[in-house]
N, CA, C and O of each residue as an XYZ file, in Angstrom:
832
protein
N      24.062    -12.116      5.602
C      23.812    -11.748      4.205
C      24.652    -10.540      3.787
O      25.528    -10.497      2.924
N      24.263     -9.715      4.465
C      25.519     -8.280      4.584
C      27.319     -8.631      3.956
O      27.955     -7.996      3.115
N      27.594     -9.445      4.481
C      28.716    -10.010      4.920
C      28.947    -10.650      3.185
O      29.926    -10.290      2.530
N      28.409    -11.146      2.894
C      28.319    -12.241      1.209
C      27.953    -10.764      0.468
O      28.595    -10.407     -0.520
N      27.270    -10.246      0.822
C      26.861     -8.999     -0.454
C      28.336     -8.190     -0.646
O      28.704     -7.891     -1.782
N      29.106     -7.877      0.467
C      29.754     -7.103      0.602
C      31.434     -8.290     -0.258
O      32.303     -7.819     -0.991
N      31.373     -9.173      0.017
C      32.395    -10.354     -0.988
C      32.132    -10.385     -2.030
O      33.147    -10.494     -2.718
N      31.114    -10.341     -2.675
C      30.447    -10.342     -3.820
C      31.170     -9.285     -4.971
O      31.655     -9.555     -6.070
N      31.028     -7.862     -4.196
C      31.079     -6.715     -4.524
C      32.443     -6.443     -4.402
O      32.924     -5.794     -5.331
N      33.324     -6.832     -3.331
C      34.754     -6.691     -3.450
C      35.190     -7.659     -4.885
O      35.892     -7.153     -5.761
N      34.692     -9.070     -4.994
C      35.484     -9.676     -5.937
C      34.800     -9.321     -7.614
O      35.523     -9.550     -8.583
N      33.445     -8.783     -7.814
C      33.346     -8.638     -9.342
C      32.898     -7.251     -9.493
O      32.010     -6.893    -10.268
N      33.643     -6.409     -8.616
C      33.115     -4.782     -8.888
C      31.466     -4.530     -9.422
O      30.485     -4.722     -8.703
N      31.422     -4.017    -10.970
C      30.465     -3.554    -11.291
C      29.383     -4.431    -11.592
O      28.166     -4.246    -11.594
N      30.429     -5.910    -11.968
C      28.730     -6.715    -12.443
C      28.573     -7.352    -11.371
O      27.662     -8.178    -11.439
N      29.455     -7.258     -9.757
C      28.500     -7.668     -8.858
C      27.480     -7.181     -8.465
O      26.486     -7.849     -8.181
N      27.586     -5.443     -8.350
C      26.640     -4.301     -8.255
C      25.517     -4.863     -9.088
O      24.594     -5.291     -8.395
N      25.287     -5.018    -10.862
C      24.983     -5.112    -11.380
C      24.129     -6.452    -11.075
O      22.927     -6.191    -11.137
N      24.362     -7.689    -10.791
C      24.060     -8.583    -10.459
C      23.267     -8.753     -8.801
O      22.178     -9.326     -8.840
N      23.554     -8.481     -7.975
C      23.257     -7.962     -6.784
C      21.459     -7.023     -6.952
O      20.307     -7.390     -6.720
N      21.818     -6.259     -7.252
C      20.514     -5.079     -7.616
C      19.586     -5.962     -8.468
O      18.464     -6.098     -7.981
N      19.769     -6.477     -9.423
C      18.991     -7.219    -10.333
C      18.573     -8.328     -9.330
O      17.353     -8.490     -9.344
N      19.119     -8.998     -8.614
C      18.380    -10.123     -7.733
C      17.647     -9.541     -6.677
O      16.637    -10.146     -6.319
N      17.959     -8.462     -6.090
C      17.373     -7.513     -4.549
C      15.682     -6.629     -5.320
O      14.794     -6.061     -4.685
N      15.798     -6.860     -6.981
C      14.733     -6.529     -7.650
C      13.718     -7.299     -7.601
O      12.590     -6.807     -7.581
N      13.940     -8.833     -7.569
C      13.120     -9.985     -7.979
C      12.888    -10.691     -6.425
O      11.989    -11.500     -6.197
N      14.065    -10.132     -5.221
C      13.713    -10.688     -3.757
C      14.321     -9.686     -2.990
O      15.511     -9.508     -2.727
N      12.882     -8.786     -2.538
C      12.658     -7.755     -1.945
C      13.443     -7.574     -0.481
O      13.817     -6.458     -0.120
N      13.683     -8.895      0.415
C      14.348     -9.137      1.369
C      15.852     -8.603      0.982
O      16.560     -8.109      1.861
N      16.210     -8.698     -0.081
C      17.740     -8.587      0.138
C      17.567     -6.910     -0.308
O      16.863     -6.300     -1.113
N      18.755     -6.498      0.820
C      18.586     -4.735      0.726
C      19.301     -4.023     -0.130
O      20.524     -4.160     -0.143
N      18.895     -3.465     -0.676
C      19.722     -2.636     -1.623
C      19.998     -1.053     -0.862
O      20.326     -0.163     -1.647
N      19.925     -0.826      0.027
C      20.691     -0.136      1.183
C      22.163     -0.168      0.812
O      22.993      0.657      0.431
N      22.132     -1.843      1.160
C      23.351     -2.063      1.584
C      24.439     -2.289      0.416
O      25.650     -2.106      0.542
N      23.729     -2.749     -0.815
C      24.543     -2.729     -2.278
C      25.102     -1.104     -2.339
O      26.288     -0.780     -2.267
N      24.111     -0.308     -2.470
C      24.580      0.720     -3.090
C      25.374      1.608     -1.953
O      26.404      2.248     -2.158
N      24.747      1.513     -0.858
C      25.967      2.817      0.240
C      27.127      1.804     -0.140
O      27.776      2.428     -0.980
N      27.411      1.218     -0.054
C      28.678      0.567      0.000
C      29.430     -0.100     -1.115
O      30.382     -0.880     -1.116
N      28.636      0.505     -2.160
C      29.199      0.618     -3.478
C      29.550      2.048     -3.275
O      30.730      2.342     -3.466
N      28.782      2.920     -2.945
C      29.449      4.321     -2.690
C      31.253      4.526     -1.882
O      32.327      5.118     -1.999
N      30.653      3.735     -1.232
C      32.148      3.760     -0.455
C      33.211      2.744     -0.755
O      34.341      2.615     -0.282
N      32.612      2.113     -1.589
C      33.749      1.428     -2.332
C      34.264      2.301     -3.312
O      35.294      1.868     -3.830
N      33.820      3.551     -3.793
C      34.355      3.979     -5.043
C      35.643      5.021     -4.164
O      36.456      5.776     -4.698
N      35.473      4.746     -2.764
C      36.708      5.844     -2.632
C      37.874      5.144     -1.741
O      38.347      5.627     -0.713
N      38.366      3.499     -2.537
C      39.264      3.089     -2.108
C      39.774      2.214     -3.424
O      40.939      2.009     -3.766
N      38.261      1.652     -4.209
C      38.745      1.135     -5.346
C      38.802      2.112     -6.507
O      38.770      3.340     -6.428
N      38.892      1.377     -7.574
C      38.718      2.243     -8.981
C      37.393      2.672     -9.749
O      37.240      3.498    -10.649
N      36.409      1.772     -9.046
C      34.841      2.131     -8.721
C      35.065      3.485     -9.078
O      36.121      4.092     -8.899
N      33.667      4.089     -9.768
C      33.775      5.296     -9.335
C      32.302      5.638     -9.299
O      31.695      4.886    -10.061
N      31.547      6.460     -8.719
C      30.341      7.156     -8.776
C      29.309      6.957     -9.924
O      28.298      6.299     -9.676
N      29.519      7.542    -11.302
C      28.634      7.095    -12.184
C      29.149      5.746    -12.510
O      28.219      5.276    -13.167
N      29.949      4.959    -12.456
C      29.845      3.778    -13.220
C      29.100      2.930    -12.129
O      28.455      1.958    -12.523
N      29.141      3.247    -10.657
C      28.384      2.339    -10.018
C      26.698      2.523     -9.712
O      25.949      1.853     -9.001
N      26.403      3.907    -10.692
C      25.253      4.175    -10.572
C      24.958      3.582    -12.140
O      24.360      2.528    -11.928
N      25.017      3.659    -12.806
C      24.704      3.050    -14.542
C      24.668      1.354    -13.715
O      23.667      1.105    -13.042
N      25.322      0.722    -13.778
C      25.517     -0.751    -13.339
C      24.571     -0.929    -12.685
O      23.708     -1.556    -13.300
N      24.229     -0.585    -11.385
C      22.828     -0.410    -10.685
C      21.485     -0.132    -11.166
O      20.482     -0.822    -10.983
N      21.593      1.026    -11.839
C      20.402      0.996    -13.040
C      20.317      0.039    -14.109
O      19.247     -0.221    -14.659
N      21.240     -0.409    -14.371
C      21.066     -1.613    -15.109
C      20.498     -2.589    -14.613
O      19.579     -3.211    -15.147
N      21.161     -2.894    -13.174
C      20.624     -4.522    -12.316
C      18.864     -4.279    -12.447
O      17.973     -4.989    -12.914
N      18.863     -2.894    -11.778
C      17.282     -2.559    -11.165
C      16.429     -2.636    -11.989
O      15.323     -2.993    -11.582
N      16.633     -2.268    -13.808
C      16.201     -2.457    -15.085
C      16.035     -3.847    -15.358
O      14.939     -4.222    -15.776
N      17.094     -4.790    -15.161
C      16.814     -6.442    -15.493
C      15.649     -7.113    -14.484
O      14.732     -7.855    -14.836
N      15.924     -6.683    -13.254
C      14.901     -7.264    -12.084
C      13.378     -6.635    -12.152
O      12.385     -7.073    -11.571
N      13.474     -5.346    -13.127
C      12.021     -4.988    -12.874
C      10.635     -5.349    -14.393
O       9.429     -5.190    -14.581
N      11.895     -5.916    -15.158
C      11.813     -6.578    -16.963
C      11.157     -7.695    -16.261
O       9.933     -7.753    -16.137
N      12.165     -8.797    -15.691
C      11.488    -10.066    -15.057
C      10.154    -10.044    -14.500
O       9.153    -10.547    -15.011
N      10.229     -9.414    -13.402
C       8.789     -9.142    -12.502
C       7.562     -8.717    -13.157
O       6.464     -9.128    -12.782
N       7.759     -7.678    -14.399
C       6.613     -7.646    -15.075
C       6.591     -8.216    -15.863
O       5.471     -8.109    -16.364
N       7.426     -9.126    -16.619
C       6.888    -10.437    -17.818
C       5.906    -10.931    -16.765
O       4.702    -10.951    -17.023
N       6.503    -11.435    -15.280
C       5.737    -12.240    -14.542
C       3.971    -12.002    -14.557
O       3.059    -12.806    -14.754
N       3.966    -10.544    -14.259
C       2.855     -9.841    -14.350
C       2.001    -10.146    -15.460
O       0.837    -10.522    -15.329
N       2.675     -9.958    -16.717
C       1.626    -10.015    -18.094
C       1.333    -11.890    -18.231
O       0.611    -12.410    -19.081
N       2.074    -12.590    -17.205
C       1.385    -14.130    -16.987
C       0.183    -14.029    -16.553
O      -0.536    -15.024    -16.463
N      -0.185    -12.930    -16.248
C      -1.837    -13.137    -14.815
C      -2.732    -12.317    -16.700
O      -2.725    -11.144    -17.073
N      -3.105    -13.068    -17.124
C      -4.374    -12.708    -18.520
C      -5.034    -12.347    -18.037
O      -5.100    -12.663    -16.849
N      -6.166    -11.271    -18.690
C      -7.137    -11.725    -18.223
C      -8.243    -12.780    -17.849
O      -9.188    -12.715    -17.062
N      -8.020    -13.280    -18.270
C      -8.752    -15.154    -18.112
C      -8.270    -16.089    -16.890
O      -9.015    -16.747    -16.163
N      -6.545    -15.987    -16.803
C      -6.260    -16.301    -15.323
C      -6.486    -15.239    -14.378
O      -6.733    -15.807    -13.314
N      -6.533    -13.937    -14.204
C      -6.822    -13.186    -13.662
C      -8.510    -13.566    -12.772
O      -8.819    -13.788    -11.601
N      -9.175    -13.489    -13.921
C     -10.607    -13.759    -13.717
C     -10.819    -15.426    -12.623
O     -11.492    -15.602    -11.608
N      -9.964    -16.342    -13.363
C      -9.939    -17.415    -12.256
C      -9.566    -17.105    -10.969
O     -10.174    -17.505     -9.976
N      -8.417    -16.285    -10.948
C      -8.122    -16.069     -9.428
C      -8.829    -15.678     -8.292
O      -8.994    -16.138     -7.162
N      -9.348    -14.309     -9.161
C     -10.558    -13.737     -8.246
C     -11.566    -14.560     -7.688
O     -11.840    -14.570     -6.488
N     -12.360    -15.550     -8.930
C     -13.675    -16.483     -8.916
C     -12.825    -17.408     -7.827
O     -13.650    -17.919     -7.071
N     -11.756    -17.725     -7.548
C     -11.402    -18.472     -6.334
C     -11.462    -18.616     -4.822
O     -11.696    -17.682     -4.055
N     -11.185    -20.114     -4.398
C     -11.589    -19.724     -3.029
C     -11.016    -18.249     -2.387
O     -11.594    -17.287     -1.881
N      -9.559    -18.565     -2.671
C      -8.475    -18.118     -1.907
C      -8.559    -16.781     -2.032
O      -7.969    -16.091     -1.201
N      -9.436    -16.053     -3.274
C      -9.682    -15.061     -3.000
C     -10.643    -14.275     -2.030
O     -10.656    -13.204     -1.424
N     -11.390    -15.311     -2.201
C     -13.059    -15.173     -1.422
C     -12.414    -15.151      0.045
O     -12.985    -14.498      0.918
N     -11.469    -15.712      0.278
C     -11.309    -16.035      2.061
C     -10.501    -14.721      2.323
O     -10.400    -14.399      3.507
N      -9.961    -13.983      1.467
C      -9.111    -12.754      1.645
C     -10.452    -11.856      2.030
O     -10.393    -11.257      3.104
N     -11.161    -11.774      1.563
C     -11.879    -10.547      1.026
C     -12.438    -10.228     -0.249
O     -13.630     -9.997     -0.455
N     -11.306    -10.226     -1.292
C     -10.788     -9.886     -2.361
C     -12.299    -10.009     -2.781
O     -13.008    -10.706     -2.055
N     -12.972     -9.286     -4.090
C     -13.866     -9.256     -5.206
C     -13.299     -9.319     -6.242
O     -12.099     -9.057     -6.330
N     -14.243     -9.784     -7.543
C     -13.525     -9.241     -8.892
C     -13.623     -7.840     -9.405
O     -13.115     -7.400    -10.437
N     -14.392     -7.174     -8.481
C     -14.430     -5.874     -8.947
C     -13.303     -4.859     -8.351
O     -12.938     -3.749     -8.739
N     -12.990     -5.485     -7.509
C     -11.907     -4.484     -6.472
C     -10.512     -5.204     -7.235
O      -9.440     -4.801     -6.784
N     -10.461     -5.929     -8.022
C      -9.283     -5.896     -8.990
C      -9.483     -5.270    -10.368
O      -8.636     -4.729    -11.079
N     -10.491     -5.415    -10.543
C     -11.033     -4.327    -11.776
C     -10.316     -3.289    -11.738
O      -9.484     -2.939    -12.575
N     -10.702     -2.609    -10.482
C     -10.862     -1.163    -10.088
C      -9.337     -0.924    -10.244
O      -8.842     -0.021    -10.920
N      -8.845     -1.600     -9.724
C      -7.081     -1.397     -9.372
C      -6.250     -2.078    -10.322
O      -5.166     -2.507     -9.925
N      -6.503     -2.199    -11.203
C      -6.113     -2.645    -12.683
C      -6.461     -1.746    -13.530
O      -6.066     -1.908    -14.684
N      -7.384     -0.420    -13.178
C      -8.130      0.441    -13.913
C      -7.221      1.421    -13.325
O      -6.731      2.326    -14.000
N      -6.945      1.234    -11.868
C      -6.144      2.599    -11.755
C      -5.392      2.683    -12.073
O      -5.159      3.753    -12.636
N      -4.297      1.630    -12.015
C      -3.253      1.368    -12.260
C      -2.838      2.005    -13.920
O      -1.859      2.716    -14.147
N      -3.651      1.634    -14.750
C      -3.715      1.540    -16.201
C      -3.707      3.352    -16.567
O      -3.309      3.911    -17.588
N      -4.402      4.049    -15.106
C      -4.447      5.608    -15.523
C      -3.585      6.110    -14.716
O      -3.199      7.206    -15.122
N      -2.975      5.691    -13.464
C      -1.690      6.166    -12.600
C      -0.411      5.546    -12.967
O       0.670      6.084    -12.727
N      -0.527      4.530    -13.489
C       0.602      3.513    -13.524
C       1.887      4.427    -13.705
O       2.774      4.206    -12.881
N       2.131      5.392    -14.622
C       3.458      5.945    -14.622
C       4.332      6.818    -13.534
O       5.552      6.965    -13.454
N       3.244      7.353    -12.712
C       3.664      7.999    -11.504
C       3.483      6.761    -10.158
O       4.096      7.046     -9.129
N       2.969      5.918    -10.155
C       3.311      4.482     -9.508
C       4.711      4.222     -9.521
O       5.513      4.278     -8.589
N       4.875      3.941    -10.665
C       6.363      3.035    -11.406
C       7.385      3.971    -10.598
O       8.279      3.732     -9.785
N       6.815      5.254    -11.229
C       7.933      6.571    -10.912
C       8.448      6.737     -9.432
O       9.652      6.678     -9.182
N       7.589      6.925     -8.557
C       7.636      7.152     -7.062
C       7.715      6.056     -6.656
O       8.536      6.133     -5.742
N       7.163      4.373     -6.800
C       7.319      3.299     -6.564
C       8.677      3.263     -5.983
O       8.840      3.356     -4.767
N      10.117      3.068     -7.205
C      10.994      3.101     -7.119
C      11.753      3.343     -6.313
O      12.879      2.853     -6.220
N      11.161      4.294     -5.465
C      12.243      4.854     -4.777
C      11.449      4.793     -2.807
O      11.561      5.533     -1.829
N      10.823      3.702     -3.045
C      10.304      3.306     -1.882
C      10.519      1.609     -1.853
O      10.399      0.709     -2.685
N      10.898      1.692     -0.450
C      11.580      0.023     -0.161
C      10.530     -0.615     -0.219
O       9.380     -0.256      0.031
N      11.098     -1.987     -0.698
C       9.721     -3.181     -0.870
C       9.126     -2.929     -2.365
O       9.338     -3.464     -3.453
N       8.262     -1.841     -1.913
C       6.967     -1.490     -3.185
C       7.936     -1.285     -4.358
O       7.523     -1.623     -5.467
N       9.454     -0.659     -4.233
C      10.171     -0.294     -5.405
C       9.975     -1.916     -6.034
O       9.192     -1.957     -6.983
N      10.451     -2.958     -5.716
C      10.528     -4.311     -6.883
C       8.679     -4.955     -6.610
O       8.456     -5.859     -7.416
N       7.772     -4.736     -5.933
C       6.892     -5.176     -6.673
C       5.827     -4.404     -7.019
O       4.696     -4.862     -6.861
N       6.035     -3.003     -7.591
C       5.778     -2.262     -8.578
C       5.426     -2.913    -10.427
O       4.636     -2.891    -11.371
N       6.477     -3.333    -10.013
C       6.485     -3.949    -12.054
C       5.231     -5.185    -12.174
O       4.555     -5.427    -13.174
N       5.157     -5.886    -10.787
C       4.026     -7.036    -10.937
C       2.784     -6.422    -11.783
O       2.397     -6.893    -12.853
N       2.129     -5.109    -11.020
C       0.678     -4.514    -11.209
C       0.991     -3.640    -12.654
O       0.019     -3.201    -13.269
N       2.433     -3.393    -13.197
C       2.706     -2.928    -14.383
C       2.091     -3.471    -15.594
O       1.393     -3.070    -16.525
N       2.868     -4.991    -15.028
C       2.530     -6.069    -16.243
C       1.560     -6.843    -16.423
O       1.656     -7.789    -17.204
N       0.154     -6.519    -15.552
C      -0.789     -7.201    -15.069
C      -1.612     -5.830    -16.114
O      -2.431     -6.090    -16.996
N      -1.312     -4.886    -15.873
C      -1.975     -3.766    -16.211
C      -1.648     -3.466    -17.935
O      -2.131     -2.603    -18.668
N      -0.629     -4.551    -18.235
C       0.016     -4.606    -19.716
C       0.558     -2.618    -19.680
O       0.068     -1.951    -20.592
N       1.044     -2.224    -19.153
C       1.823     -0.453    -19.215
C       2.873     -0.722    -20.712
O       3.770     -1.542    -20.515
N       2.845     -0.372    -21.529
C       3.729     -0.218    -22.349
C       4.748     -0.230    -22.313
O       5.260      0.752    -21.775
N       5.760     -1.411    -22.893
C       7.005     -1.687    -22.148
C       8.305     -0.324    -22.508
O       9.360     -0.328    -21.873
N       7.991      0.848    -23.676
C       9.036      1.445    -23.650
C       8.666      2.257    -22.690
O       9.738      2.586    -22.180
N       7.617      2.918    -21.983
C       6.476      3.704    -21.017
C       7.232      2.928    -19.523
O       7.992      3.618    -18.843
N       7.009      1.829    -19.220
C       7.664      1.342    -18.325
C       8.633      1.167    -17.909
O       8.885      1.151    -16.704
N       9.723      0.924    -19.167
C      11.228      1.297    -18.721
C      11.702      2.738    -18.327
O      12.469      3.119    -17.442
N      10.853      3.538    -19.464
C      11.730      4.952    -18.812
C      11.321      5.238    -17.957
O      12.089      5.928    -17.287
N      10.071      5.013    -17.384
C       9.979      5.605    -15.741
C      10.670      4.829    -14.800
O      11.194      5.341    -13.811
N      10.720      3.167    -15.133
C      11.607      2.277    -14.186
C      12.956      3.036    -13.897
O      13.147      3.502    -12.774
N      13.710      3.140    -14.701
C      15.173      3.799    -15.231
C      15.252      4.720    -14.702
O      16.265      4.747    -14.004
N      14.176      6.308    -14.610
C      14.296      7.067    -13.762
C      14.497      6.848    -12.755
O      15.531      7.041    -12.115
N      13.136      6.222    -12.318
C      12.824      6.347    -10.711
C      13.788      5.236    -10.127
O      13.583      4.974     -8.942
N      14.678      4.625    -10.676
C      15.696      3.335    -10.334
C      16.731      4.281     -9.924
O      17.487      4.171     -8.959
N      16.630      5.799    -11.301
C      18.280      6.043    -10.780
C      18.475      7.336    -10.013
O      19.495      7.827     -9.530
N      16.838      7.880    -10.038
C      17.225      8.867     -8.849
C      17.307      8.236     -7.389
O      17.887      8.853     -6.494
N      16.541      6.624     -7.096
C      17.436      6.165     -6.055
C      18.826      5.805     -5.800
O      19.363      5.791     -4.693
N      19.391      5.501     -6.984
C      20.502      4.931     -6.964
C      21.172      6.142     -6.679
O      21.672      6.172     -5.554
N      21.341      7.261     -7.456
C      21.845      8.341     -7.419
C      22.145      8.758     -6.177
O      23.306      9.014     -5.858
N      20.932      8.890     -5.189
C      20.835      9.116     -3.227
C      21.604      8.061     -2.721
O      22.530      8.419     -1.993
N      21.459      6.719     -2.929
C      22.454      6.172     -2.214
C      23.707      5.954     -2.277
O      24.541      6.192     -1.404
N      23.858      5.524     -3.254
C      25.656      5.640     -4.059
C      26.441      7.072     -3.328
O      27.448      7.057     -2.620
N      25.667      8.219     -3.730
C      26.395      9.301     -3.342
C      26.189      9.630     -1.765
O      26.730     10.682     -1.423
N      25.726      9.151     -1.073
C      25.620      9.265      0.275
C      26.718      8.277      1.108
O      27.213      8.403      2.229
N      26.868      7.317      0.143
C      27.894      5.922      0.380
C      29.371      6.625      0.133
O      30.231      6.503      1.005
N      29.615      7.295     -0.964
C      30.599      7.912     -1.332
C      30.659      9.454     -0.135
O      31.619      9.423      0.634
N      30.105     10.178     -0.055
C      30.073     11.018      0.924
C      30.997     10.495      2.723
O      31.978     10.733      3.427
N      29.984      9.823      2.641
C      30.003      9.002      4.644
C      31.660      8.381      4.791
O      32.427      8.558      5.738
N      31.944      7.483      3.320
C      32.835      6.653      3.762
C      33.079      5.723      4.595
O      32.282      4.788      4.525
N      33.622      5.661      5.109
C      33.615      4.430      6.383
C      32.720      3.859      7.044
O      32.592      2.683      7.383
N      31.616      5.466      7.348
C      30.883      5.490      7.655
C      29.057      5.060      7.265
O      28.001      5.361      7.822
N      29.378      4.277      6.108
C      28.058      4.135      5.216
C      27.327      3.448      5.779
O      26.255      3.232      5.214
N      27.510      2.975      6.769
C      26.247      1.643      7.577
C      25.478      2.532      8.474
O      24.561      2.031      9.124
N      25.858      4.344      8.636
C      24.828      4.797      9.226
C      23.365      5.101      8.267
O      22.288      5.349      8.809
N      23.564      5.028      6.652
C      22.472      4.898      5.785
C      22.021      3.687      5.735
O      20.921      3.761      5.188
N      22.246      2.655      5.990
C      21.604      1.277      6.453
C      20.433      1.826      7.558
O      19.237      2.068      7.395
N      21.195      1.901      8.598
C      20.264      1.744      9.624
C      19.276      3.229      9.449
O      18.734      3.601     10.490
N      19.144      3.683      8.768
C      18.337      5.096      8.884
C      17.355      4.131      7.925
O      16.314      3.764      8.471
N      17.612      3.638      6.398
C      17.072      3.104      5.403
C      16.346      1.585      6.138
O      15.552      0.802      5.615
N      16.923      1.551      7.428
C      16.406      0.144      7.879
C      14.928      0.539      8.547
O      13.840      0.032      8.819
N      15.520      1.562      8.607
C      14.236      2.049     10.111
C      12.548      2.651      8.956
O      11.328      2.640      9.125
N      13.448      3.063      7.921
C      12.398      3.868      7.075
C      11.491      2.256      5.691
O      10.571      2.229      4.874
N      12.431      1.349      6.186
C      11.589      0.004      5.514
C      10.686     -0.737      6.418
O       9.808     -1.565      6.177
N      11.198     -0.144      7.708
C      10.342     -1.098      8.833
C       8.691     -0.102      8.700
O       7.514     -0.420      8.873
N       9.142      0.736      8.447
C       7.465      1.693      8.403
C       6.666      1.353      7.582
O       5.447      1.266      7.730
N       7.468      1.073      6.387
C       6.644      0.832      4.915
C       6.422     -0.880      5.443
O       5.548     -1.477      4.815
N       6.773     -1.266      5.972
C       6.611     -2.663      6.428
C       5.281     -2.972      7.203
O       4.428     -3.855      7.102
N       5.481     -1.711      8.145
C       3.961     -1.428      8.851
C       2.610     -1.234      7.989
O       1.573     -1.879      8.137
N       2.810     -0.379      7.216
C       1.885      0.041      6.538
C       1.238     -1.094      5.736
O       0.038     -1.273      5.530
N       2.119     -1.706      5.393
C       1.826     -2.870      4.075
C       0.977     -4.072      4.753
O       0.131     -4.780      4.206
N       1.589     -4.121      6.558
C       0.802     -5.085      7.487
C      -0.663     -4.241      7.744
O      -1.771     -4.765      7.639
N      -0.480     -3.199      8.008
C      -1.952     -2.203      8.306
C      -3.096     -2.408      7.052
O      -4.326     -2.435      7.018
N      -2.060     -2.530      6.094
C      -3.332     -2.371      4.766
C      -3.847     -4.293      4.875
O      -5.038     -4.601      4.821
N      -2.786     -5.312      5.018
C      -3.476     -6.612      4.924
C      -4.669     -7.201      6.495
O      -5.636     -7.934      6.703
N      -3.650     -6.182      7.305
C      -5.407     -6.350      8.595
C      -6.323     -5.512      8.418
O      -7.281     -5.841      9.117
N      -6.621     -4.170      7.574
C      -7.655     -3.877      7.358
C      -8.657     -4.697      6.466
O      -9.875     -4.842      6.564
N      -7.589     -5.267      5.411
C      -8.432     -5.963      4.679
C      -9.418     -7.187      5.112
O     -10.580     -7.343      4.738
N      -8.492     -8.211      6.200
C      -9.141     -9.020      6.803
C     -10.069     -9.182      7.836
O     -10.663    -10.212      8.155
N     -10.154     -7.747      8.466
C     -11.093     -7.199      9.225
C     -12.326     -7.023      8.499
O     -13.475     -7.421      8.689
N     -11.492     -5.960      7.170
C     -13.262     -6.050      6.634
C     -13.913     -7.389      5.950
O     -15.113     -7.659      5.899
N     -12.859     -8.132      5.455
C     -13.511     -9.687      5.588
C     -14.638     -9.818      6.363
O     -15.796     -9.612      5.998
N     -14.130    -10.284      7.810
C     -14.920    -10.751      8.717
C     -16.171     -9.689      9.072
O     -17.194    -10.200      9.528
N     -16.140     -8.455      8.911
C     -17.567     -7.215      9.010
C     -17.947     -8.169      7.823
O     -18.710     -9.092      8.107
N     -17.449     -8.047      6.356
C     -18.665     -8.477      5.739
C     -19.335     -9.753      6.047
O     -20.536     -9.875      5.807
N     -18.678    -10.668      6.539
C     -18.994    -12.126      7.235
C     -20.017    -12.185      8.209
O     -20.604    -13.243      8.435
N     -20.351    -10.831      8.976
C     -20.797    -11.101     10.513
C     -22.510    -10.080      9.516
O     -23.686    -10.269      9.827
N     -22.059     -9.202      8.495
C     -22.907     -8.493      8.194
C     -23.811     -9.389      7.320
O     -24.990     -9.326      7.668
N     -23.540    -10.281      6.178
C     -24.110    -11.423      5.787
C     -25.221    -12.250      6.864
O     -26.451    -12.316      6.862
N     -24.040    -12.907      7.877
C     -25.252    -13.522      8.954
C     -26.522    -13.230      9.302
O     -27.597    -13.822      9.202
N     -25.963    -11.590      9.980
C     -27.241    -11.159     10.178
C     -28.405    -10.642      9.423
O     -29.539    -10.420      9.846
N     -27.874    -10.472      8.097
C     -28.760    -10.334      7.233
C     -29.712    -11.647      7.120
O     -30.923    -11.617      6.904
N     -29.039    -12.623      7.281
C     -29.576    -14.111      6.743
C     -30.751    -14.128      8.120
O     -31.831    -14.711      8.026
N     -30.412    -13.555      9.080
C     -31.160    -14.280     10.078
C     -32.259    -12.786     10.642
O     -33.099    -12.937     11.529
């Protein structure tokens, strides 16, 4: 994948950047590590240069995070409410009140979410889902998207431009620091299913 991102970016400069970031917005797997250090270090052989590959990037990260929360304002409240009342929720754990709750927080944190979101791997592109679920005000949502898009962009681009040649040592540092948030995100879905099964075993014995 590395390998195609990096062709991509040699043959359409900024709107590959541009294009690239906007898809790594909407599919979290593809790294934007690797777009931007090496858009950094592309600016010190091509005609690339520093802010234009940081604007272009904020742009992509702006189109991919527009998409994801239209997606969001699809979940109504009315489909919302079905989801919960569903099996598939019931077998998670999940309540309708514990989406309440976090649709409530969301609605009073949401801008420092969006804000700090951003600039954490993974959670940065599905941030905008719980935006648009939470309906956040779309001019409210862009400017914190936009920020918090371009003080990442800003760190990597210029760290890419810094290293030079050397930019795949911010990969693997950025690789190591997604594998954590990777952990965490697995820690939070086995706590959840743990407490599933407590409430499962706590039911029984109530029954009996």
């Amino acid at each position: 994948m590395q390998e195609l991102i990096i062709q991509i970016m040699n043959q359409f400069g900024y709107l590959g950047v541009c294009f690239l970031i906007a898809i790594e917005n909407i599919f979290p797997p593809i790294p934007s590590e690797v777009i931007l250090t090496f858009g950094g270090f592309m600016t010190t052989y091509t005609r690339l240069t520093v802010p234009g590959v940081i604007i272009f990037s904020t742009l992509g990260s702006t189109i991919g995070a527009i998409v994801l929360y239209w997606i969001g304002t699809a979940l109504t409240p009315q489909r919302l409410e079905a989801l919960t009342e569903g099996k598939a929720f019931r077998v998670l754990g999940f309540e309708k009140e514990d989406v309440e709750k976090t649709i409530g927080w969301f609605e009073k944190h949401g801008k420092k979410a969006i804000l700090f979101g951003r600039c954490i791997p993974i959670i940065r592109s599905l941030v905008s889902v719980p935006a648009g679920m939470a309906q956040i005000n779309m001019p409210v949502f862009l400017t914190y998207t936009m920020i918090g898009s371009t003080i990442w962009n800003i760190l990597l681009v210029s760290l890419g431009a810094i290293l030079g040649a050397s930019w795949e040592v911010v990969v693997l540092y950025i690789g190591k620091y997604s594998t954590f948030i990777k952990a965490v995100l697995i820690a939070a879905v086995l706590f959840l299913v743990i407490r599933f099964m407590w409430k499962k075993i706590t039911y029984k014995n109530e029954e009996v």
